[in-house]
C-alpha positions as CSV (number, residue, x, y, z in Angstrom):
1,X,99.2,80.8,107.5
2,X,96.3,83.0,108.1
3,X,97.5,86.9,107.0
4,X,94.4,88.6,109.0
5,X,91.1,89.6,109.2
6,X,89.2,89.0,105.0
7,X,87.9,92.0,104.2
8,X,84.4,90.7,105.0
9,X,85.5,89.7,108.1
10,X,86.5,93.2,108.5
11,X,83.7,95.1,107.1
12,X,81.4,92.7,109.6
13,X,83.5,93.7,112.7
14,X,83.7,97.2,111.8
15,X,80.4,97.8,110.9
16,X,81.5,98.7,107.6
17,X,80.4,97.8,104.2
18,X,83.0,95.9,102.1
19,X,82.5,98.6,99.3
20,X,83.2,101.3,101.6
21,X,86.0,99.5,102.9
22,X,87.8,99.6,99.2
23,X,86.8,103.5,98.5
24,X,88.9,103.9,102.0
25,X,91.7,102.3,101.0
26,X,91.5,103.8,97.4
27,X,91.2,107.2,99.2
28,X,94.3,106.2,101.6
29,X,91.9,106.5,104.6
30,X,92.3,103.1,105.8
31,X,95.0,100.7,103.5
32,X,94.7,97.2,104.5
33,X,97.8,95.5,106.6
34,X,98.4,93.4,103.8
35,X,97.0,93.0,100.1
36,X,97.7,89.7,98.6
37,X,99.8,90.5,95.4
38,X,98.4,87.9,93.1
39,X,94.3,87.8,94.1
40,X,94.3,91.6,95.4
41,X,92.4,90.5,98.5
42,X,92.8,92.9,101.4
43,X,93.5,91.5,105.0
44,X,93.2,93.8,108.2
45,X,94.8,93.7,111.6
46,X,91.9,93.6,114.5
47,X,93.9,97.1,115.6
48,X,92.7,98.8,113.2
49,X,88.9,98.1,114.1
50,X,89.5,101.4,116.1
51,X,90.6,103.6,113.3
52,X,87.4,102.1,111.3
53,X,84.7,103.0,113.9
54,X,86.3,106.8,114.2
55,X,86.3,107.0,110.3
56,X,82.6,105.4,110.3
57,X,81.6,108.0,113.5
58,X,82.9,110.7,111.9
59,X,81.2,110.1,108.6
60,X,78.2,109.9,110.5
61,X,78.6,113.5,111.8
62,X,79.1,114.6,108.0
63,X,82.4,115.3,108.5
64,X,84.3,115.2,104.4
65,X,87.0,112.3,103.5
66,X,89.2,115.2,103.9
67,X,89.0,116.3,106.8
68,X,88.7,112.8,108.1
69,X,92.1,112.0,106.9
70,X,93.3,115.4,108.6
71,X,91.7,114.3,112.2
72,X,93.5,110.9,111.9
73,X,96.6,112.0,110.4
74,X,97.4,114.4,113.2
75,X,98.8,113.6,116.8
76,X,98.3,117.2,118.0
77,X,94.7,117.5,119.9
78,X,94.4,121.2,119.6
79,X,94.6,121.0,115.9
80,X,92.2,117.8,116.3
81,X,89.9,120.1,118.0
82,X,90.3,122.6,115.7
83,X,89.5,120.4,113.1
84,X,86.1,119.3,114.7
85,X,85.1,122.8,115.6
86,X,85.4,124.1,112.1
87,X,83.1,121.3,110.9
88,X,81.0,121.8,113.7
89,X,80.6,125.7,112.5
90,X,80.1,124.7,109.1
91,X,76.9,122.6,110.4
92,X,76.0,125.0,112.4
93,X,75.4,127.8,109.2
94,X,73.9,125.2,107.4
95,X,71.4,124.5,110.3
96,X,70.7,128.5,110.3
97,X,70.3,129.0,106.6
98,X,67.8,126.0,107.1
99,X,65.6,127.3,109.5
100,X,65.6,130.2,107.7
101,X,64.3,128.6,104.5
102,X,62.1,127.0,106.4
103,X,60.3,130.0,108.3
104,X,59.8,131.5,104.6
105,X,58.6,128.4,102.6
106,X,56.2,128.7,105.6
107,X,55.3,132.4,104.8
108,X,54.5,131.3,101.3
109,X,52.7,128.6,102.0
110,X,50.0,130.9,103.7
111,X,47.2,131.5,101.9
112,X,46.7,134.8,103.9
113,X,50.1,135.8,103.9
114,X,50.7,139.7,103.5
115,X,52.7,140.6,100.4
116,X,56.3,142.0,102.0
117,X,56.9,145.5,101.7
118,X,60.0,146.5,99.7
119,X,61.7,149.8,100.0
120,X,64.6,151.3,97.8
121,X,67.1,152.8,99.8
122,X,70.4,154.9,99.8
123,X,72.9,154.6,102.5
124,X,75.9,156.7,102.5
125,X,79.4,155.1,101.4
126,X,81.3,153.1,103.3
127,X,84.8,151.9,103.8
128,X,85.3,148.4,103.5
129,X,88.0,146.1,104.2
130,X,89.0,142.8,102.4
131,X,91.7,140.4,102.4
132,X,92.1,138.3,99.4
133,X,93.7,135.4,99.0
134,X,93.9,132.1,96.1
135,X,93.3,129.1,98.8
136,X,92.8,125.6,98.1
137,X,89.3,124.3,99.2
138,X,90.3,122.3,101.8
139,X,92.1,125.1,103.3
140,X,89.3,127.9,103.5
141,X,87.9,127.4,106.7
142,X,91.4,127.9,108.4
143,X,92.2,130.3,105.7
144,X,89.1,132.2,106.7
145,X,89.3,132.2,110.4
146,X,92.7,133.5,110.2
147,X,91.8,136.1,108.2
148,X,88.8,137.1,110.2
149,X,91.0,137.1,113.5
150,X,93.2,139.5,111.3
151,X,90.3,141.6,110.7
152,X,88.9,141.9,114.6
153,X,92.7,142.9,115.2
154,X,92.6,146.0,112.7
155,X,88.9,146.8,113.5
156,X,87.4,145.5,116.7
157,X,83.7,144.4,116.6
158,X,82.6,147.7,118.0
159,X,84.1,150.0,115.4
160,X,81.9,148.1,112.6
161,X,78.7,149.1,111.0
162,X,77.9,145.7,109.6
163,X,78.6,142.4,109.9
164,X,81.7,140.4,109.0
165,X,81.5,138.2,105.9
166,X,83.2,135.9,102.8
167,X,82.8,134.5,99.6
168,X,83.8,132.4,96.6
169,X,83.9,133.1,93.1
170,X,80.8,131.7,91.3
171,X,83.1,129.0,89.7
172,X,84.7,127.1,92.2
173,X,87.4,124.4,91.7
174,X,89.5,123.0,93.7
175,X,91.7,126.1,94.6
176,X,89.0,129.0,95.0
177,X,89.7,132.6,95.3
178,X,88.3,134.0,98.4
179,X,87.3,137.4,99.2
């Protein structure tokens, strides 16, 4: 009696490799239907061909294990979304902060390039506002937009002098202080 699909049956369906197939279900991403108990060979269902090609699209689009698992584990769509947005910013700043490495590796790259300017300043002092918070790192990004929307609540974008920002502390693990 056949118990389902081999696992390179799977993998070959799926467009999957057999080796990312096992870090999946060692990750709890996607467990086999069945695992034999004496050879330890994994057998899928041809049902879960679906969940494989959105875990396989979404790794395409960079999106973390993580965050994969939180996409598939939820049945509400707004949360989905919200889910996929916050990558989507994420790739977004990353694209920015590219560009902008890229326009000044140009710059230096130019044999005629002008040497930048530098000026020392004062500025007068300033109030600042933070909220503070121990969050664990897959949390931040909803951690941060909260507290952001918290922040445009107390002081509206046109009351500030400069613009809105974040951090982590230097040494980062797995539950990272945020300022």
């Amino acid at each position: 009696m056949r118990k389902g699909l081999t696992i390179g049956e799977f993998a070959t369906m799926s467009h999957l490799s057999v080796r990312t197939l096992r870090r999946y279900h060692e990750a709890g991403l996607l467990v086999p239907a069945t695992v034999d108990p004496y050879t330890g060979y994994r057998y899928y269902q041809p049902e879960q061909i679906a969940t494989a090609q959105v875990i396989h699209r979404l790794r395409q689009l960079d999106v973390p294990l993580a965050e994969v698992r939180s996409i598939l584990d939820t049945d509400d769509p707004q949360r989905r979304t919200e889910l996929v947005a916050g990558h989507l910013r994420r790739l977004e700043a990353e694209s920015d902060r590219t560009r902008a490495a890229v326009v000044s590796l140009r710059q230096l790259l130019r044999p005629d390039a002008a040497v930048p300017e530098i000026e020392l300043r004062s500025v007068p002092a300033r109030t600042v506002v933070a909220i503070r918070a121990q969050v664990r790192q897959e949390n931040a990004l909803a951690w941060f937009d909260t507290a952001m929307t918290e922040l445009d609540e107390s002081f509206p974008p046109t009351e500030r002098t400069g613009p809105p920002a974040g951090g982590t502390p230097t040494n980062c693990s797995p539950t990272a202080s945020a300022a």
